[in-house]
CHARMM-style PDB file with segment names, atoms N, HN, CA, C and O in Angstrom:
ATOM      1  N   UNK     1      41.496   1.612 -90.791  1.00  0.00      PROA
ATOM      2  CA  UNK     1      42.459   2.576 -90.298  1.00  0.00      PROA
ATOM      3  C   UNK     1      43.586   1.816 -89.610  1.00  0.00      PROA
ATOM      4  O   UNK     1      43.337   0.858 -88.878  1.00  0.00      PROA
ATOM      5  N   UNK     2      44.910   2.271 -89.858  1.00  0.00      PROA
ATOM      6  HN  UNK     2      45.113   3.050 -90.452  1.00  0.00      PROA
ATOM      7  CA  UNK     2      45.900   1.230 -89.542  1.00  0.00      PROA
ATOM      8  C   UNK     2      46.220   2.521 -88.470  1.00  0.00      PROA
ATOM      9  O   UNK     2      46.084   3.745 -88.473  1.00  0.00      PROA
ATOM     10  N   UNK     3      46.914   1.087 -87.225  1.00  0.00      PROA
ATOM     11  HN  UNK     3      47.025   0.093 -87.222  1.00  0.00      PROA
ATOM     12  CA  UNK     3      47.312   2.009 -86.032  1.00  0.00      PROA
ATOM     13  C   UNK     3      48.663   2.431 -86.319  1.00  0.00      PROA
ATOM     14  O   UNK     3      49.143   1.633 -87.124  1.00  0.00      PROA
ATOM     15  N   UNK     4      49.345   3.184 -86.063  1.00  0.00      PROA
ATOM     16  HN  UNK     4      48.955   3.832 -85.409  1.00  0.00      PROA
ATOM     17  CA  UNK     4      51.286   3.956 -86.018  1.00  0.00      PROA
ATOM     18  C   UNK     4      51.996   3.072 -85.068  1.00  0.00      PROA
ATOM     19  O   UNK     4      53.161   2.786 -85.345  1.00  0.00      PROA
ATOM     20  N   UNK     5      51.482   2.610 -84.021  1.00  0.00      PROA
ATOM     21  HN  UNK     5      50.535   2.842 -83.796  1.00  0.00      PROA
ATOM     22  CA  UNK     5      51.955   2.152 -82.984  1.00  0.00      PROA
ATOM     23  C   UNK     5      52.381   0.489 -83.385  1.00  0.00      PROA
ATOM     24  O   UNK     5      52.238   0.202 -84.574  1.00  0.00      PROA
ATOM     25  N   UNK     6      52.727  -0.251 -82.758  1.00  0.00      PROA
ATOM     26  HN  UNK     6      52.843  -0.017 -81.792  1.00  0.00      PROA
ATOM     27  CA  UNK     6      53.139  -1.989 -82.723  1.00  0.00      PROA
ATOM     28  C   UNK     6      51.834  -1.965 -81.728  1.00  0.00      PROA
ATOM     29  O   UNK     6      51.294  -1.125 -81.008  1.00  0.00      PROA
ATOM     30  N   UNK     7      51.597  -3.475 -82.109  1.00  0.00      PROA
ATOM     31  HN  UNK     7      52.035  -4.157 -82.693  1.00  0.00      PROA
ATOM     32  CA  UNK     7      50.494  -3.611 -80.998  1.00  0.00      PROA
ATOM     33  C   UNK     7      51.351  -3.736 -79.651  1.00  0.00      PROA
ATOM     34  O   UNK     7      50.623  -3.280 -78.769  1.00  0.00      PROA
ATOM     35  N   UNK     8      52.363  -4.077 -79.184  1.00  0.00      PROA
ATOM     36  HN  UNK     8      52.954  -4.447 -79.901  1.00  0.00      PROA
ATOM     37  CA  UNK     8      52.980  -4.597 -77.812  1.00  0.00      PROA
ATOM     38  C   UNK     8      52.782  -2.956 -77.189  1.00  0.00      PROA
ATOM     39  O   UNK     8      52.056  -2.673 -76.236  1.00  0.00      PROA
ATOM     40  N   UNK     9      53.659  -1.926 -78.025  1.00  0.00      PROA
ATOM     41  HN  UNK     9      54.248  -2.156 -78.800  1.00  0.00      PROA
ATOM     42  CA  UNK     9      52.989  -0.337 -77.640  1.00  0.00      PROA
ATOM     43  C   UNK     9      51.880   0.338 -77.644  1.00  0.00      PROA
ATOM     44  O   UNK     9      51.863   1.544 -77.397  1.00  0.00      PROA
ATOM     45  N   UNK    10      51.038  -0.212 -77.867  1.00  0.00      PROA
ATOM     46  HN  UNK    10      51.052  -1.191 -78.068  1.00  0.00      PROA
ATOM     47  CA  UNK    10      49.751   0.635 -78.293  1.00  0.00      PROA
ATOM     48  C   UNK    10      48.967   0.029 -76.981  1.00  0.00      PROA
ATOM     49  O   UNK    10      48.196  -0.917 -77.143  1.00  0.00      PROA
ATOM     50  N   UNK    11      49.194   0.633 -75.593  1.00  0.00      PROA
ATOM     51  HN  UNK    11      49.820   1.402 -75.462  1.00  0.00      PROA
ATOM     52  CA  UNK    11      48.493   0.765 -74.871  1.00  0.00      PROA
ATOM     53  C   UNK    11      48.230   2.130 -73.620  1.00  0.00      PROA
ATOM     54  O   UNK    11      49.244   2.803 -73.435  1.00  0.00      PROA
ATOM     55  N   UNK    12      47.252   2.457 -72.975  1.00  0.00      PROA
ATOM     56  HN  UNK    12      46.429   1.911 -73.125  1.00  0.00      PROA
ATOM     57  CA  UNK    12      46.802   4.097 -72.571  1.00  0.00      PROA
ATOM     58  C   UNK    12      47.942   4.334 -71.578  1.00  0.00      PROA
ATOM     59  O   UNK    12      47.995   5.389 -70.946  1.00  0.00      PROA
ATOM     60  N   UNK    13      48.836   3.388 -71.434  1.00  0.00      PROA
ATOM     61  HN  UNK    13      48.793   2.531 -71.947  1.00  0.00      PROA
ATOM     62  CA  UNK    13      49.930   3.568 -70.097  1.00  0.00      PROA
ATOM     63  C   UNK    13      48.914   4.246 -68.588  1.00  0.00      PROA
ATOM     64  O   UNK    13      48.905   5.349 -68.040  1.00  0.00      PROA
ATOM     65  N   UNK    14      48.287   3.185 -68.381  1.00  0.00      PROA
ATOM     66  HN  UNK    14      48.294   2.289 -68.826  1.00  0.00      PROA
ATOM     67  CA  UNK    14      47.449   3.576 -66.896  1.00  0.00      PROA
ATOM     68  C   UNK    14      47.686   2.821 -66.033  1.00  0.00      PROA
ATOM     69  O   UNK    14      47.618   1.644 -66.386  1.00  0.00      PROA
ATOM     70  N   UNK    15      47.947   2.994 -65.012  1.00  0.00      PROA
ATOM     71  HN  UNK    15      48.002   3.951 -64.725  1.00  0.00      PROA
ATOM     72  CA  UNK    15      47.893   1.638 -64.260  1.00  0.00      PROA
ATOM     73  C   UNK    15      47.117   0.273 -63.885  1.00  0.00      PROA
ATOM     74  O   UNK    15      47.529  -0.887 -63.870  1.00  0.00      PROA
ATOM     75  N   UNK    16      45.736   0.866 -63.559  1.00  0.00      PROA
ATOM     76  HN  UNK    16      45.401   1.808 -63.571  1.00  0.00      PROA
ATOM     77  CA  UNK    16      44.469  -0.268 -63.963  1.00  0.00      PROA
ATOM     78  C   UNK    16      43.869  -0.019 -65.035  1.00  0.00      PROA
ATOM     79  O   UNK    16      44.117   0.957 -65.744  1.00  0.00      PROA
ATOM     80  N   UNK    17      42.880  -1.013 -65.302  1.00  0.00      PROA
ATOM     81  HN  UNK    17      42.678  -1.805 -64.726  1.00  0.00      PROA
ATOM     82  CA  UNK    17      41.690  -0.663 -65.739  1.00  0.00      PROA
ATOM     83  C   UNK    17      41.042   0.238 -66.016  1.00  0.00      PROA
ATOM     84  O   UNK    17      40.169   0.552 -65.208  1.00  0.00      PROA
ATOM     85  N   UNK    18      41.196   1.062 -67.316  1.00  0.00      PROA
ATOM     86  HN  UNK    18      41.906   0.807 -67.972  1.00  0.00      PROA
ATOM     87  CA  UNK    18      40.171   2.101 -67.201  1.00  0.00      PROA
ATOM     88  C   UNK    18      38.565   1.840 -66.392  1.00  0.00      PROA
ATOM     89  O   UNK    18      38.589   2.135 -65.197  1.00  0.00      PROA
ATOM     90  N   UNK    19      37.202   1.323 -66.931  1.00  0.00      PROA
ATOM     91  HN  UNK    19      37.184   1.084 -67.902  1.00  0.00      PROA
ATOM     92  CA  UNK    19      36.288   0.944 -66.293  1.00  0.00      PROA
ATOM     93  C   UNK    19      36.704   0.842 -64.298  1.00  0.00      PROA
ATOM     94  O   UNK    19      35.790   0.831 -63.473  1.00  0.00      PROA
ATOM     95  N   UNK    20      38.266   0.777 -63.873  1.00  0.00      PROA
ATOM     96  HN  UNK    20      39.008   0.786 -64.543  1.00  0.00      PROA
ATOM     97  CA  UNK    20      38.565   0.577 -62.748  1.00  0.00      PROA
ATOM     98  C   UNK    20      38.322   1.691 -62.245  1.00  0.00      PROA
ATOM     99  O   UNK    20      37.476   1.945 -61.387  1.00  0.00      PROA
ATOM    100  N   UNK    21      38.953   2.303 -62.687  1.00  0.00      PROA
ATOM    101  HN  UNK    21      39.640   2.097 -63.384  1.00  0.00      PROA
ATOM    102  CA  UNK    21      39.124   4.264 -62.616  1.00  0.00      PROA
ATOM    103  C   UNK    21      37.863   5.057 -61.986  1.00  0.00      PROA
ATOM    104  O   UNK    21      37.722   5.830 -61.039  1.00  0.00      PROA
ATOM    105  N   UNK    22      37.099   4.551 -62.869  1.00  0.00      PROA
ATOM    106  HN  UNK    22      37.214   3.923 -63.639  1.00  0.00      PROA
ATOM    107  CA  UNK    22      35.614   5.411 -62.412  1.00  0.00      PROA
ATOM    108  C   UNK    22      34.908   3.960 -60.832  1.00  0.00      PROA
ATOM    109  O   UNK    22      34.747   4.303 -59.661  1.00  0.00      PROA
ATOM    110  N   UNK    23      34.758   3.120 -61.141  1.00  0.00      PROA
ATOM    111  HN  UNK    23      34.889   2.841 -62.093  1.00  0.00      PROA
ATOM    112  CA  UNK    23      34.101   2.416 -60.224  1.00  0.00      PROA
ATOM    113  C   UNK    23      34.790   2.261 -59.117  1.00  0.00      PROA
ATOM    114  O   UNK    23      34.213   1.667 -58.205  1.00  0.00      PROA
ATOM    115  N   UNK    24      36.095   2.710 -58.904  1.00  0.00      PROA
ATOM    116  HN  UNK    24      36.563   3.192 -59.644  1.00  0.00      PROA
ATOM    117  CA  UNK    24      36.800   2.365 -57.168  1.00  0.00      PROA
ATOM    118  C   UNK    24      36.446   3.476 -56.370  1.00  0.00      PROA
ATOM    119  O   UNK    24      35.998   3.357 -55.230  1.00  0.00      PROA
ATOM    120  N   UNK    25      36.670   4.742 -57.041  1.00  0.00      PROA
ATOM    121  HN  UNK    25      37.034   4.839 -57.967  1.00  0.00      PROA
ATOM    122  CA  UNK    25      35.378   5.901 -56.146  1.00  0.00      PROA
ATOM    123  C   UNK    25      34.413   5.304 -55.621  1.00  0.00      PROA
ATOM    124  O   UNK    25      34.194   4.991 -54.451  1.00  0.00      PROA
ATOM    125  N   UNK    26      33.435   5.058 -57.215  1.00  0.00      PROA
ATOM    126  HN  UNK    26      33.612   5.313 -58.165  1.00  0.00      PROA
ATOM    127  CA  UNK    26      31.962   5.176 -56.817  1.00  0.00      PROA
ATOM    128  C   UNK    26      31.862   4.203 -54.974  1.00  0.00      PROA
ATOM    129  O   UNK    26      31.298   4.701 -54.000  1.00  0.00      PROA
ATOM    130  N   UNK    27      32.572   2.792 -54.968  1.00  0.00      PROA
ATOM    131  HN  UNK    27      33.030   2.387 -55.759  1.00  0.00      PROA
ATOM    132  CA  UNK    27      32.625   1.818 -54.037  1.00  0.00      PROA
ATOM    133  C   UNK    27      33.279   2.758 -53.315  1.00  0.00      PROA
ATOM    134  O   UNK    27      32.506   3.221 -52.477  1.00  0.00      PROA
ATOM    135  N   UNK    28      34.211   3.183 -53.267  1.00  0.00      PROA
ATOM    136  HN  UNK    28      34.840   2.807 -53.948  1.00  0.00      PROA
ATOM    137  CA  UNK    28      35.029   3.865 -52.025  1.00  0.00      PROA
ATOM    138  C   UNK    28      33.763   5.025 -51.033  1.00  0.00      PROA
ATOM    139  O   UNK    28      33.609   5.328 -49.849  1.00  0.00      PROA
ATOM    140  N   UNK    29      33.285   5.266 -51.959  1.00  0.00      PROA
ATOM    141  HN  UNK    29      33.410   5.020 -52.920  1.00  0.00      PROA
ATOM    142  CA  UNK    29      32.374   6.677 -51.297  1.00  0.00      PROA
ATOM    143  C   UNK    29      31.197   5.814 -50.623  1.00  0.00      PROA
ATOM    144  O   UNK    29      30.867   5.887 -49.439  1.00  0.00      PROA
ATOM    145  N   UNK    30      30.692   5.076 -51.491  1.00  0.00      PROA
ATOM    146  HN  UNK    30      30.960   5.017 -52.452  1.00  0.00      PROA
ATOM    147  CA  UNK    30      29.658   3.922 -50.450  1.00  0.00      PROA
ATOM    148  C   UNK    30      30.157   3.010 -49.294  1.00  0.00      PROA
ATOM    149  O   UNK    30      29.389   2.416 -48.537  1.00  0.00      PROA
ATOM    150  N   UNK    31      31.334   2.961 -49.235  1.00  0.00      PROA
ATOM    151  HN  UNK    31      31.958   3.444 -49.849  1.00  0.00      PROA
ATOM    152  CA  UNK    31      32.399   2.208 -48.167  1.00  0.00      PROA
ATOM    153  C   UNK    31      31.808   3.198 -47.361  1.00  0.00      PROA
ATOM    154  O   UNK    31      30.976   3.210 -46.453  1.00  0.00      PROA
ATOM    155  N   UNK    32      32.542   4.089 -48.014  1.00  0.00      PROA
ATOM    156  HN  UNK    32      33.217   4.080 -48.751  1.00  0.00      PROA
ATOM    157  CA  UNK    32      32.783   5.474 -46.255  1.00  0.00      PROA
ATOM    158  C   UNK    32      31.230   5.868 -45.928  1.00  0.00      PROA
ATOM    159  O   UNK    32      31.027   5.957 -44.718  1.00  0.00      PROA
ATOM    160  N   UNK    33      30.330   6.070 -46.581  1.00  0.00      PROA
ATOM    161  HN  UNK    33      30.495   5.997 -47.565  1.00  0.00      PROA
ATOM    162  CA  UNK    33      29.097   6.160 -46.353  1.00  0.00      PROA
ATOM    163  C   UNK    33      28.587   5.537 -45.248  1.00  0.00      PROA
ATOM    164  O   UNK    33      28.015   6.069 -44.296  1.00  0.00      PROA
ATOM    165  N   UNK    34      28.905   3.996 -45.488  1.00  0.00      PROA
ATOM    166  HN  UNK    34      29.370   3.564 -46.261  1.00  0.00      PROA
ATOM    167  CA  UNK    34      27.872   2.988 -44.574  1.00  0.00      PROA
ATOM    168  C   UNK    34      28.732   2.872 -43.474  1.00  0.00      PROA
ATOM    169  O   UNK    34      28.184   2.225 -42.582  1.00  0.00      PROA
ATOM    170  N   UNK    35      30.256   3.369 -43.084  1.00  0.00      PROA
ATOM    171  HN  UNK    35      30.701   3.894 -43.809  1.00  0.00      PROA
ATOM    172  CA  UNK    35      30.886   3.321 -42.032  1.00  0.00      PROA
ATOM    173  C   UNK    35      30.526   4.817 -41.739  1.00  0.00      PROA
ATOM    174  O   UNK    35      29.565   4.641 -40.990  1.00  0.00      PROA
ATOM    175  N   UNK    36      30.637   5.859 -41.818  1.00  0.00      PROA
ATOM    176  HN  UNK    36      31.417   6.001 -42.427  1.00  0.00      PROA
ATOM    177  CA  UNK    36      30.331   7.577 -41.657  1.00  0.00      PROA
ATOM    178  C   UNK    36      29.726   7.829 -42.451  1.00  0.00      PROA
ATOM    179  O   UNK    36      30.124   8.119 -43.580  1.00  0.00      PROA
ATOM    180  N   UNK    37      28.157   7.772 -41.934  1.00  0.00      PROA
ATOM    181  HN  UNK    37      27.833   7.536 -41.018  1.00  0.00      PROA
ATOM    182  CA  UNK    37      27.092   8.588 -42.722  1.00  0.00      PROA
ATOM    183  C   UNK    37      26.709   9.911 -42.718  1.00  0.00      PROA
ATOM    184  O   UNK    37      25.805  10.182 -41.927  1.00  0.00      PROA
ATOM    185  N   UNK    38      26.995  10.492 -43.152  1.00  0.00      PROA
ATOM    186  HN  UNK    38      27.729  10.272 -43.794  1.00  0.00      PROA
ATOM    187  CA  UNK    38      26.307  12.215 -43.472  1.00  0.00      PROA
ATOM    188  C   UNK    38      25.313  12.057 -42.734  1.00  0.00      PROA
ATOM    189  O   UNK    38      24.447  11.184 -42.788  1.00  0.00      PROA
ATOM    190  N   UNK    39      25.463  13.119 -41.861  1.00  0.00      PROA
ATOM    191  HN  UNK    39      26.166  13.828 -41.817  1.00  0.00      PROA
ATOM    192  CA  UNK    39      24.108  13.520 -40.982  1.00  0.00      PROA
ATOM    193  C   UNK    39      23.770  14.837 -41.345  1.00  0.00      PROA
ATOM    194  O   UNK    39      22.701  15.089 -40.789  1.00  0.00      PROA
ATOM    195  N   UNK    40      24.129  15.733 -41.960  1.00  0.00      PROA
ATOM    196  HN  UNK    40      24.997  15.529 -42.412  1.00  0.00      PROA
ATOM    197  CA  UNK    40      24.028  17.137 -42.354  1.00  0.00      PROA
ATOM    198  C   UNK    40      22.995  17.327 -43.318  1.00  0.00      PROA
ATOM    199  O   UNK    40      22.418  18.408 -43.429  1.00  0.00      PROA
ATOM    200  N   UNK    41      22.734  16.339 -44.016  1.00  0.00      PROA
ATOM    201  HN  UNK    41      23.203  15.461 -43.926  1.00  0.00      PROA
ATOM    202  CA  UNK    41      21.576  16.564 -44.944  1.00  0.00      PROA
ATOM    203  C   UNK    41      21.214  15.741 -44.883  1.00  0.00      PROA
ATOM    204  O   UNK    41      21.782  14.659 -45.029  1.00  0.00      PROA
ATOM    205  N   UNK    42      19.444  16.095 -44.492  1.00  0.00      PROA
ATOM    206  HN  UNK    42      18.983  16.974 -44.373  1.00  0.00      PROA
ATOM    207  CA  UNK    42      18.275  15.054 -44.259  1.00  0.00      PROA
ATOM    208  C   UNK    42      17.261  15.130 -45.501  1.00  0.00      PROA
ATOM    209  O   UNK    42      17.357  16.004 -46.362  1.00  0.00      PROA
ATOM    210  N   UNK    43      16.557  14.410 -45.504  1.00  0.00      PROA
ATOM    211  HN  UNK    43      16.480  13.700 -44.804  1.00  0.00      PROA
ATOM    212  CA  UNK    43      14.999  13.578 -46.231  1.00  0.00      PROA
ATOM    213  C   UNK    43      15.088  14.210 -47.585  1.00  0.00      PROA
ATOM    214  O   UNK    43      15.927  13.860 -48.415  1.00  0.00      PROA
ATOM    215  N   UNK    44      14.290  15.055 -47.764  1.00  0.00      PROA
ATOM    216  HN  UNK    44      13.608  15.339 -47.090  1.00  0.00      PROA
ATOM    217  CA  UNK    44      14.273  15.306 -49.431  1.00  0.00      PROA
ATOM    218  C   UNK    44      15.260  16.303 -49.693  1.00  0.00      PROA
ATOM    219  O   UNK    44      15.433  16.278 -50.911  1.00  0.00      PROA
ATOM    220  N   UNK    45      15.959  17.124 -49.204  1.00  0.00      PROA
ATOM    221  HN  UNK    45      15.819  17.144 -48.214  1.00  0.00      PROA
ATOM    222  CA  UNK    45      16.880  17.847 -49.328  1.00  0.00      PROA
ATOM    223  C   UNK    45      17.912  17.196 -50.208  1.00  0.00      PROA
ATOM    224  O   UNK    45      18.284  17.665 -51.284  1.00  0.00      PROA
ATOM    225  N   UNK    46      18.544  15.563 -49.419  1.00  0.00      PROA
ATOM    226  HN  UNK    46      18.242  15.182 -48.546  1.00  0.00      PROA
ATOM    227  CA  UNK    46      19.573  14.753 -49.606  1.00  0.00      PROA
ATOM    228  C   UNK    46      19.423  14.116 -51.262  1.00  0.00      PROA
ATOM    229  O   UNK    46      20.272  13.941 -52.136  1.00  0.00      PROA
ATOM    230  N   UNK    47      17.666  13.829 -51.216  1.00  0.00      PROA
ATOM    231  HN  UNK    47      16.977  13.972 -50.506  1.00  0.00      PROA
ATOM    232  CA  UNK    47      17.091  13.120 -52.588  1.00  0.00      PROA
ATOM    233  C   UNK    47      17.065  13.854 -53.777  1.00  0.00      PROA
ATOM    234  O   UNK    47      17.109  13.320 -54.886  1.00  0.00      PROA
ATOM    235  N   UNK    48      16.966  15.576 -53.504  1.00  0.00      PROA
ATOM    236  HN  UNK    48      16.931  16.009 -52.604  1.00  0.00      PROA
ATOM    237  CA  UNK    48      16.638  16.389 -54.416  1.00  0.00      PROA
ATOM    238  C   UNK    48      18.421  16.893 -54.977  1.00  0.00      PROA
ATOM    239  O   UNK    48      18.683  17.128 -56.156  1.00  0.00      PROA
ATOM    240  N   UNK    49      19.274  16.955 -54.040  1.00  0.00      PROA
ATOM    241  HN  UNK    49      19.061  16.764 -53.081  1.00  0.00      PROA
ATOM    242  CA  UNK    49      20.745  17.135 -54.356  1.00  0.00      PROA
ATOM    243  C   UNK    49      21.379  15.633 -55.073  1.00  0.00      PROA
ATOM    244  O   UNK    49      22.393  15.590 -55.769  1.00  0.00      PROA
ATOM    245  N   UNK    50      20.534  14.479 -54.720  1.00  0.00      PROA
ATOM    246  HN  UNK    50      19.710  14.514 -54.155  1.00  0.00      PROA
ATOM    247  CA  UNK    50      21.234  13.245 -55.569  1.00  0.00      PROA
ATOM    248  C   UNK    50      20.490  12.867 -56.693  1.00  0.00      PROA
ATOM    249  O   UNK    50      20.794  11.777 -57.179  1.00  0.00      PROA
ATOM    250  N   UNK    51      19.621  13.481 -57.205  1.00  0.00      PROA
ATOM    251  HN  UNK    51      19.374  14.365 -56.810  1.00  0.00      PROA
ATOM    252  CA  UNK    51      18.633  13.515 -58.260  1.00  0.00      PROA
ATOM    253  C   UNK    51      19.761  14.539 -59.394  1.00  0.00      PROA
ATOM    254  O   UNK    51      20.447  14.322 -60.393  1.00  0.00      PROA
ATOM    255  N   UNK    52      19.526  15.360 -58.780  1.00  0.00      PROA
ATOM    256  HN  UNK    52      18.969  15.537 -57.969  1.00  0.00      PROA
ATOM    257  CA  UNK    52      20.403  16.576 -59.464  1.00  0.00      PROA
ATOM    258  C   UNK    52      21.693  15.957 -60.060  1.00  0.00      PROA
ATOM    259  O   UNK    52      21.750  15.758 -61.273  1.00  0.00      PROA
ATOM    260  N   UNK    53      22.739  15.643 -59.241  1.00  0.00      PROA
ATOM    261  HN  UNK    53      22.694  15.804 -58.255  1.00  0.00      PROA
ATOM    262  CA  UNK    53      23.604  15.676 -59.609  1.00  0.00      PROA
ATOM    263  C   UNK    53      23.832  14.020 -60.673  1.00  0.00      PROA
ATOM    264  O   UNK    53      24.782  13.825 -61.431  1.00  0.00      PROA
ATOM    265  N   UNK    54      22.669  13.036 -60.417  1.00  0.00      PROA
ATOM    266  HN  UNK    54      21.897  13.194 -59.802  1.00  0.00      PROA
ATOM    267  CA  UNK    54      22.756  11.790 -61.407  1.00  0.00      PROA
ATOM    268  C   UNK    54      22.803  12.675 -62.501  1.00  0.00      PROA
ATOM    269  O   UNK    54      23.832  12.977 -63.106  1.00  0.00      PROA
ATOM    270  N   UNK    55      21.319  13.209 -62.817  1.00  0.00      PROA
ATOM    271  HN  UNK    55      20.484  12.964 -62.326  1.00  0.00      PROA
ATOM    272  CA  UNK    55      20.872  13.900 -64.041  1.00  0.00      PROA
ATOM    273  C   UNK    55      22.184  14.844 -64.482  1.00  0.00      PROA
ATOM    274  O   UNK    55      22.372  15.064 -65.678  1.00  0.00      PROA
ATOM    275  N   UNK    56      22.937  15.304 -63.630  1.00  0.00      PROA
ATOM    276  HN  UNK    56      22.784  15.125 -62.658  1.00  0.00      PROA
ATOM    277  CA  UNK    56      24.419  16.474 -63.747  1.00  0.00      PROA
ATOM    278  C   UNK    56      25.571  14.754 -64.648  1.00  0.00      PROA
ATOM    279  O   UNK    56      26.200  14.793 -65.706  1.00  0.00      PROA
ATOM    280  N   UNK    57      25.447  13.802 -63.895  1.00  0.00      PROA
ATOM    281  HN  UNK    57      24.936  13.770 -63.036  1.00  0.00      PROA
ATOM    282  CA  UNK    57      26.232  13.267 -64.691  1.00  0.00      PROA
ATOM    283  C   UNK    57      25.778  12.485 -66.263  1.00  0.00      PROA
ATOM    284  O   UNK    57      26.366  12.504 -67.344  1.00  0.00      PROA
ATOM    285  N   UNK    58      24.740  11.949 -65.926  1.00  0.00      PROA
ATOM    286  HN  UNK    58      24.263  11.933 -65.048  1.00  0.00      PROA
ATOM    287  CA  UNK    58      23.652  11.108 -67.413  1.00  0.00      PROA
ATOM    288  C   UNK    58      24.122  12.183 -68.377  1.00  0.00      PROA
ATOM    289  O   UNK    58      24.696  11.943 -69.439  1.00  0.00      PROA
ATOM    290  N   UNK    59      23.821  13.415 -67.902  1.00  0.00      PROA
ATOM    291  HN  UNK    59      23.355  13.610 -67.039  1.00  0.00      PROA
ATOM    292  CA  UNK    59      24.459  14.801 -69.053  1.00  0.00      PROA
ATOM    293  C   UNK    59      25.709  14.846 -69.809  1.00  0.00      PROA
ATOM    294  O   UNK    59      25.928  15.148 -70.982  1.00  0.00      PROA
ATOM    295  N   UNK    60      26.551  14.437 -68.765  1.00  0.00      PROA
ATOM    296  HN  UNK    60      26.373  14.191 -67.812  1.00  0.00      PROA
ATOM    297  CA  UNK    60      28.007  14.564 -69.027  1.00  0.00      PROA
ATOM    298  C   UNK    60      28.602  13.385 -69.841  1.00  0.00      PROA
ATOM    299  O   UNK    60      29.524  13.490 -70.651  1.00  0.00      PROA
ATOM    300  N   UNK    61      27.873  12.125 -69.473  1.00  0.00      PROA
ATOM    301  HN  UNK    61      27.125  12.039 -68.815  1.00  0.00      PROA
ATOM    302  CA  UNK    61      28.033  11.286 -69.907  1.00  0.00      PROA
ATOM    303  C   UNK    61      27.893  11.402 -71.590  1.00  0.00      PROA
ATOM    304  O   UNK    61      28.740  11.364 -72.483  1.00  0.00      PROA
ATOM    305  N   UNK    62      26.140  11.591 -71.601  1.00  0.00      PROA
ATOM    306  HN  UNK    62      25.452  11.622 -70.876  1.00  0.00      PROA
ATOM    307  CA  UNK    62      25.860  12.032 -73.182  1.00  0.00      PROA
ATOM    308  C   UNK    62      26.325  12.716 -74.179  1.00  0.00      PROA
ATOM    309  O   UNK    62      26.129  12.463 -75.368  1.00  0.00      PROA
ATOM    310  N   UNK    63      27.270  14.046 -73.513  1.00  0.00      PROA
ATOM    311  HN  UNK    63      27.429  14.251 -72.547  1.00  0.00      PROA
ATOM    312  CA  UNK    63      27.501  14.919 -73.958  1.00  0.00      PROA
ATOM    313  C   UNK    63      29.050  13.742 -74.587  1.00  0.00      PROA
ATOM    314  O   UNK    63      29.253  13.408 -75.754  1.00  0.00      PROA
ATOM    315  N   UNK    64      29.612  13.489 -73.766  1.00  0.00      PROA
ATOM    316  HN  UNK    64      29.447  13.761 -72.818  1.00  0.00      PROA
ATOM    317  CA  UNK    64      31.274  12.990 -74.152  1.00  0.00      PROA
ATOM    318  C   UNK    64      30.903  11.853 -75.103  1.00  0.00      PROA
ATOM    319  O   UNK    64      31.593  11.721 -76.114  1.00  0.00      PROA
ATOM    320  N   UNK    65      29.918  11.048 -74.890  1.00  0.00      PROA
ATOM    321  HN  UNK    65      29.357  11.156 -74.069  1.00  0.00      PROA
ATOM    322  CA  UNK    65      29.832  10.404 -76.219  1.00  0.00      PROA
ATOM    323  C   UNK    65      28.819  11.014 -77.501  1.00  0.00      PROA
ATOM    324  O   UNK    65      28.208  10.257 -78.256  1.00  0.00      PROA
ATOM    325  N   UNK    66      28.773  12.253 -77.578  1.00  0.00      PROA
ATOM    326  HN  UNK    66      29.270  12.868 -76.965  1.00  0.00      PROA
ATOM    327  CA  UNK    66      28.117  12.755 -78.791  1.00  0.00      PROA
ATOM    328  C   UNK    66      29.713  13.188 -79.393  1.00  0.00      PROA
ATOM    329  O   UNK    66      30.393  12.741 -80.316  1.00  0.00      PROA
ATOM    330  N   UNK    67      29.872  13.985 -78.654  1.00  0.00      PROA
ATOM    331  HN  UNK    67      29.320  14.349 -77.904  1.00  0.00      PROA
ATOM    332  CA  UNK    67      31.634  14.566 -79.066  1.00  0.00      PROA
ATOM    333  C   UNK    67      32.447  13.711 -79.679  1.00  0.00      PROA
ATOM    334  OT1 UNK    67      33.596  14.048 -79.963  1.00  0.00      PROA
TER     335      UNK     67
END
């Protein structure tokens, strides 16, 4: 399959790194975590809402690469 574009143009015009995109959250939210930790939700409450929502993303994940 031939691209339309020149290669010098044929890029997503983003500023970083895609792979950057998703991982400066993930670090940003564990930054703020270990400086201001959530005290509002304790012991299995906290485990059963971060269980959930991995499994909420592994989903999302699967789903966008079946599509």
């Amino acid at each position: 399959m031939r691209s339309e574009l020149p290669p010098e143009e044929d890029h997503p015009g983003v500023p970083i790194a895609p792979p950057l995109l998703f991982v400066l959250p993930i670090l940003a939210s564990l930054a703020l975590e270990w400086f201001v930790p959530t005290s509002f939700v304790h012991g299995a409450v906290r485990w059963t809402f971060g269980a959930l929502f991995f499994v909420a993303g592994i989903a999302l994940n699967i789903g966008g690469f079946i599509t």
